[in-house]
C-alpha positions in Angstrom: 1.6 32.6 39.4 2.8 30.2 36.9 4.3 31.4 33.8 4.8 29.9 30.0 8.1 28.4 30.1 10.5 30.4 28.1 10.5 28.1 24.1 13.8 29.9 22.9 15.4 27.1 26.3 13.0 24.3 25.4 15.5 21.9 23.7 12.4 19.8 21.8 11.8 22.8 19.5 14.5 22.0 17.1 12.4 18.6 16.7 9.3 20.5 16.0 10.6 22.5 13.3 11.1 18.8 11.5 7.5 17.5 11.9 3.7 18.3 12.2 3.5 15.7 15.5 2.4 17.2 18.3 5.4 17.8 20.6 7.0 20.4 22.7 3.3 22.3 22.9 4.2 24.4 25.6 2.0 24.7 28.6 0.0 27.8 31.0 0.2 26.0 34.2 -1.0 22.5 33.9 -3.1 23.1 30.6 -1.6 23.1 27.1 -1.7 26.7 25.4 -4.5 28.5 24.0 -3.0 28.5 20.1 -2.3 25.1 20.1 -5.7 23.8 21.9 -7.1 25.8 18.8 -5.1 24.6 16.8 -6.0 20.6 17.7 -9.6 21.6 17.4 -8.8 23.3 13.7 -7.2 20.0 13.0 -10.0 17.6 14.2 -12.4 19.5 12.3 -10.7 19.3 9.3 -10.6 15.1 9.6 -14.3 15.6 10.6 -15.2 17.6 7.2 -12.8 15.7 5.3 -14.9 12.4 6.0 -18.2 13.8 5.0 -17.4 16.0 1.5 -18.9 15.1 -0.9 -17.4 13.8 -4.7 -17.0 16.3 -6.9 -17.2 13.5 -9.6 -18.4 16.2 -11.9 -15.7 18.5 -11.6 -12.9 15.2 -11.8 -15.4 13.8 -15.1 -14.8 17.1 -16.6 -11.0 17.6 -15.9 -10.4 14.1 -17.2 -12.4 15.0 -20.7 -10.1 17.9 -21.2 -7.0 15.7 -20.8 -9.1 12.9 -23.5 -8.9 10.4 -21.2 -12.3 8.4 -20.9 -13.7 7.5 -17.7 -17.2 5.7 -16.6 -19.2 6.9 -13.2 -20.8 3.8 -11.0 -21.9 4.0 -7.8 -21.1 1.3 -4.9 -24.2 -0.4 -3.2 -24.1 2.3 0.0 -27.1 4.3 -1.4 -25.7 7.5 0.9 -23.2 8.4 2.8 -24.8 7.5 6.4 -25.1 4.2 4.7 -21.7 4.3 3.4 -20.5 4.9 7.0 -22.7 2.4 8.8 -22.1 -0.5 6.8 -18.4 -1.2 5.4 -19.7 -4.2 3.7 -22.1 -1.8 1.0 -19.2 0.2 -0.3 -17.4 -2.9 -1.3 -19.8 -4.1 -4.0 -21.3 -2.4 -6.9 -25.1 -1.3 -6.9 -26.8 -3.8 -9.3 -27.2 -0.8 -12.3 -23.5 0.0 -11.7 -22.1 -3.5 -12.4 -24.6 -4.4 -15.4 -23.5 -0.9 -16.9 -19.9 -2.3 -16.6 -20.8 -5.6 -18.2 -22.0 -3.8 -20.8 -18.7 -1.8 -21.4 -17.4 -5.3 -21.1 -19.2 -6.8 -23.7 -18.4 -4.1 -26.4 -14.9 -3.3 -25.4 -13.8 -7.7 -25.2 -10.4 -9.1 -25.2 -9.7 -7.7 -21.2 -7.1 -5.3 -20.2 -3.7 -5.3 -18.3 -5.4 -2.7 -15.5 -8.4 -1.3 -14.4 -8.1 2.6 -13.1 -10.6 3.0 -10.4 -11.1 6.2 -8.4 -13.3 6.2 -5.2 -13.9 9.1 -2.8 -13.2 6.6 0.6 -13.1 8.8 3.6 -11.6 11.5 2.2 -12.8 13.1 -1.5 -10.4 16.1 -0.6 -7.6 13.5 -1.5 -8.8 12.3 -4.5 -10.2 16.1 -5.5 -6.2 16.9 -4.8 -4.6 14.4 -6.0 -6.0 12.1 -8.5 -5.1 13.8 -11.7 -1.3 14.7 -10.7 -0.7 11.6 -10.2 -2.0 10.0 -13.1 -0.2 12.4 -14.9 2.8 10.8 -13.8 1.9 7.3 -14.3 1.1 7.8 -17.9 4.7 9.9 -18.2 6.3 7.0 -16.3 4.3 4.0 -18.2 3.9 5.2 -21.5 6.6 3.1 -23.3 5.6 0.0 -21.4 2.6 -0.3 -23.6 -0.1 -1.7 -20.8 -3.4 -1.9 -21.4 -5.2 0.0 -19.5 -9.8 0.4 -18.5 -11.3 4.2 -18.7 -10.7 5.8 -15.1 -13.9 4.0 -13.6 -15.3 7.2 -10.7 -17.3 4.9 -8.0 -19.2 6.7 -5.5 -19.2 5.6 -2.0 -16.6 3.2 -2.8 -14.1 1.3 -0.3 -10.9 -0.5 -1.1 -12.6 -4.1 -2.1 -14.9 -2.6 -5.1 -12.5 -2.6 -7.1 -11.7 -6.5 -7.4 -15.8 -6.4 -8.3 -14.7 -3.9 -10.9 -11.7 -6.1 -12.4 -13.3 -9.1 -12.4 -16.4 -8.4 -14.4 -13.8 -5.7 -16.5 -11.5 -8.9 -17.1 -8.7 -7.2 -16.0 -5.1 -8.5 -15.2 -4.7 -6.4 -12.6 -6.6 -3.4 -10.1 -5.4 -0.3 -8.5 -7.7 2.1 -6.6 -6.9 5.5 -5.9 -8.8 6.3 -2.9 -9.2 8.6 0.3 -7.2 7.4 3.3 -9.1 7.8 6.8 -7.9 11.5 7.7 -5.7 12.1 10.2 -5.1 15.5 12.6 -2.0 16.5 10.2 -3.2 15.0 7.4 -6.8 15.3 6.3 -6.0 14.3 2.1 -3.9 11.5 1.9 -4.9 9.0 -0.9 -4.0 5.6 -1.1 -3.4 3.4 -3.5 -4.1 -0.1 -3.4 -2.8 -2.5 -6.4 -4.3 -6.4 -6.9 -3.6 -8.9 -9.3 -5.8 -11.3 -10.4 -8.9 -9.2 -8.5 -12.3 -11.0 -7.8 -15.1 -10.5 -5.5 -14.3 -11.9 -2.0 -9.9 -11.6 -1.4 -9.1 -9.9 1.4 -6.6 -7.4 2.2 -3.9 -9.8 2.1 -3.9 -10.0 -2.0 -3.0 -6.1 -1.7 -0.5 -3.8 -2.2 -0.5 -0.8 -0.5 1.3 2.3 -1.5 0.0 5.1 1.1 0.3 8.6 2.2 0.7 10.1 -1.8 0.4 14.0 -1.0 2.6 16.8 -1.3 3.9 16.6 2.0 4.4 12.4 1.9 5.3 10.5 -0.6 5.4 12.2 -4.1 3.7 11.7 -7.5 6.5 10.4 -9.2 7.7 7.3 -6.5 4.2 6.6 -6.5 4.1 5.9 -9.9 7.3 4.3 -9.8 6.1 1.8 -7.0 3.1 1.2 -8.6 4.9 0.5 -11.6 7.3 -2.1 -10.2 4.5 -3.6 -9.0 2.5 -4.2 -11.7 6.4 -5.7 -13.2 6.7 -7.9 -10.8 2.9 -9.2 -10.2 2.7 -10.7 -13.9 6.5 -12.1 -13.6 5.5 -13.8 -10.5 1.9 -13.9 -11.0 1.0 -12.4 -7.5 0.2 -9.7 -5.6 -0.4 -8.7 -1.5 1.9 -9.8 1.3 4.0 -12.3 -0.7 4.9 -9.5 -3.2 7.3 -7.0 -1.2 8.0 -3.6 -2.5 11.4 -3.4 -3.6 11.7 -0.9 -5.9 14.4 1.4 -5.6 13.4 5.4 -5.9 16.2 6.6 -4.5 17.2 8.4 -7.8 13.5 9.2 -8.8 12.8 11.9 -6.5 12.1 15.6 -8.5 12.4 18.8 -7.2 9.3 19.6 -8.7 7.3 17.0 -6.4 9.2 17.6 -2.7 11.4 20.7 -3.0 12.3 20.6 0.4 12.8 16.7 0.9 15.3 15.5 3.1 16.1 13.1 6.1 17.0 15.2 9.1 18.9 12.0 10.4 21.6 12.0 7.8 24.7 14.7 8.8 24.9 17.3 6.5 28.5 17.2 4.5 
């Protein structure tokens, strides 16, 4: 009869301890173990459940009021989420009511802004319920003596990455960052993305992006995030660009807080 091999000899187990990959499982003959076939299935539905929760714009509207920061709700043109799945293409454009309510904003706020704040549940509103207002806490600490401009948080429902170029162009806004839900993955169901754009309008591609990705507790923290984002928007109005010609260079080595990762390290540095 074949037996579990003995873990406390399996030499991959001090890897293990420094990730959530799926390594040194273990096996019961020529099948992986019960806990950790339970424990993929856990993680799957998670991803699964992550995708189809629904925004809590509400609760974020409400949060953002008691911190006196205004915000404005639209809603992309995916009128539900089976829509919103099925076809890419909807979530990237504002319904019709949506973008005449922000050309009226427009219109009695003129002048344009340095950057429009846009918030959209993607594929995972558990990111964005988890994240959105930490971090925004920390860009406002981090960009408060720069003195940018800067649009209400606009909340767009069944929103994908592009809406937002919609949302700066008719906002006349310098520049665009989205805080959205990344596509979940087995360890990591409420990641949130940000993706910054100068100069948005309807129709770039992904190419006039930044990304800055994986902002969570256990990636990267509030705080770079911020700072990234920051140099970012630095360097896109010295250079007047944004996307693959505009590489991230900031340095955060010295920005990291205790606070945001207080068990941070690199596993592949020697300890002194």
């Amino acid at each position: 009869m074949d037996k579990t091999p003995d873990n406390s000899s399996n030499p991959w187990l001090e890897l293990r301890r420094l990730t959530p990959a799926r390594i040194a499982l273990g096996r019961t003959g020529t099948s992986l173990p019960t806990s950790a076939q339970l424990d993929f299935q856990f993680a799957h539905a998670q991803a699964r459940d992550a995708v189809h929760l629904a925004f809590d714009h509400q609760g974020l509207r409400a949060q953002l009021d008691e911190r006196q920061q205004q915000s404005l709700l639209l809603h992309s043109a995916a009128a539900d989420r089976h829509s919103y799945l099925q076809r890419p293409d909807l979530g990237r454009r504002l319904h019709p009511d949506s973008a005449r309510q922000l050309r009226e904003h427009a219109a009695a706020n003129p002048g344009g802004i340095d950057l429009a704040i846009v918030v959209a549940d993607g594929l995972s509103a558990l990111a964005v319920h988890r994240h959105t207002l930490p971090f925004l806490a920390r860009f406002e600490e981090q960009s408060a003596a720069e003195g940018w401009s800067k649009s209400p948080v606009i909340l767009v429902e069944q929103g994908r990455v592009a809406v937002a170029d919609e949302v700066g162009e008719l906002l006349g806004a310098k520049m665009t960052v989205i805080l959205i839900g990344e596509r979940p993955g087995l360890s990591s169901p409420d990641s949130l993305g940000l993706y910054f754009t100068y100069n948005p309008k309807v129709g770039l591609t992904d190419a006039y992006r930044n990304c800055i990705s994986n902002v969570r507790l256990e990636g990267l923290s509030y705080g770079m995030a911020a700072h990234r984002l920051l140099y970012l928007m630095r360097e896109a109005c010295r250079r007047q660009l944004s996307g693959v010609n505009l590489k991230d260079e900031a340095q955060v080595h010295t920005l990291e807080s205790a606070a945001d990762a207080p068990n941070k390290g690199n596993f592949l540095l020697s300890k002194s």
